[in-house]
N, C-alpha and C positions, 0 to 999 in steps of 0.2 A: 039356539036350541039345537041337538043335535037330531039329526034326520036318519041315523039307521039304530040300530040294537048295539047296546054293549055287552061285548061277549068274552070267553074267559074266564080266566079266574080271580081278577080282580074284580068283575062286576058279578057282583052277590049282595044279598041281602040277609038279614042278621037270625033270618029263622033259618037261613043256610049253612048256616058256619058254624065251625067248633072249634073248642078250644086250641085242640090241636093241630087248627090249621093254621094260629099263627101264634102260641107260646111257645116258647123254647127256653125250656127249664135247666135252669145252672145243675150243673151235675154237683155231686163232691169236689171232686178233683179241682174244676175249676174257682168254685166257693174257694178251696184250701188255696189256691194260686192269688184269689184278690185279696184273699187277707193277708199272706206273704207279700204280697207288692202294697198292702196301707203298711204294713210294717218297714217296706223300705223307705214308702214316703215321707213317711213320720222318723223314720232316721237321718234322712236326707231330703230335705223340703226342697222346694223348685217351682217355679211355678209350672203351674198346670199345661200350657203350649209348649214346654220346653222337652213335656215327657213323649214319647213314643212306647208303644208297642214292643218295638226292639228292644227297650232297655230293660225288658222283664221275662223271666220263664213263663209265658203263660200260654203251653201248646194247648191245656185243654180249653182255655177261655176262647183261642182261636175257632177252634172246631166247633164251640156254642155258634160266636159266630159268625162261622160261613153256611151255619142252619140261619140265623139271620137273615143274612146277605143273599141265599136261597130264595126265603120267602120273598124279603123284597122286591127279587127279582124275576122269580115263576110263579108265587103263589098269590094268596092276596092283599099282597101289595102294603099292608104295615105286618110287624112284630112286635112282640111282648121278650121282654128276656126278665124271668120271674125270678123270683128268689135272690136279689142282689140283697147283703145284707147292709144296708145302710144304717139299721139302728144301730150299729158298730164301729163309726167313720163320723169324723167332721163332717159338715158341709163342703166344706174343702177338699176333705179327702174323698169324699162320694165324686164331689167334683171333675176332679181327675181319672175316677176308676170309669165314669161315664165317656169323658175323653176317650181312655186307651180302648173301650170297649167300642165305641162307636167309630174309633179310627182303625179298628182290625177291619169293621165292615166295611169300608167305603172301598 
């Protein structure tokens, strides 16, 4: 058990929090960026470990997230990244674009 208070801004409780302390909503830009990269993957299959980051324009996917990788790391402690269109991607191709997205954050 712990013995002092947790304090911060990971410890919160859910009548605290808003949406906006930990969504971070795909912009345009970035949306128009993951659908240019299923089109290259779907031009050029590979598997999913083999892809990087690097191997796609996607400045503004990056900037979603280092709001991310932000929260993760100042705020409270998970995020949402809303609006990925998946009903438009294989499970495979979602696959991947969860890869590159979750491999900008790390």
């Amino acid at each position: 058990m712990i013995a002092h208070p947790i304090e911060g801004p990971s410890a919160w409780r859910r009548a605290d929090i808003r949406n906006e302390d930990y969504r971070v909503r795909l912009d345009q830009p970035c949306l128009d960026e993951i659908r240019r990269v299923v089109d290259e993957i779907r031009a050029h299959p590979l598997p999913t470990i083999l892809r990087t980051p690097a191997d796609f324009d996607m400045t503004n996917c990056h900037a979603a997230m280092a709001e991310v990788r932000r929260i993760l790391k100042e705020g409270v402690r998970f995020a949402v990244a809303d609006r990925l269109p998946v009903e438009e991607m294989s499970k495979d191709e979602a696959e991947t674009i969860y890869w590159l997205l979750a491999s900008m954050v790390a």
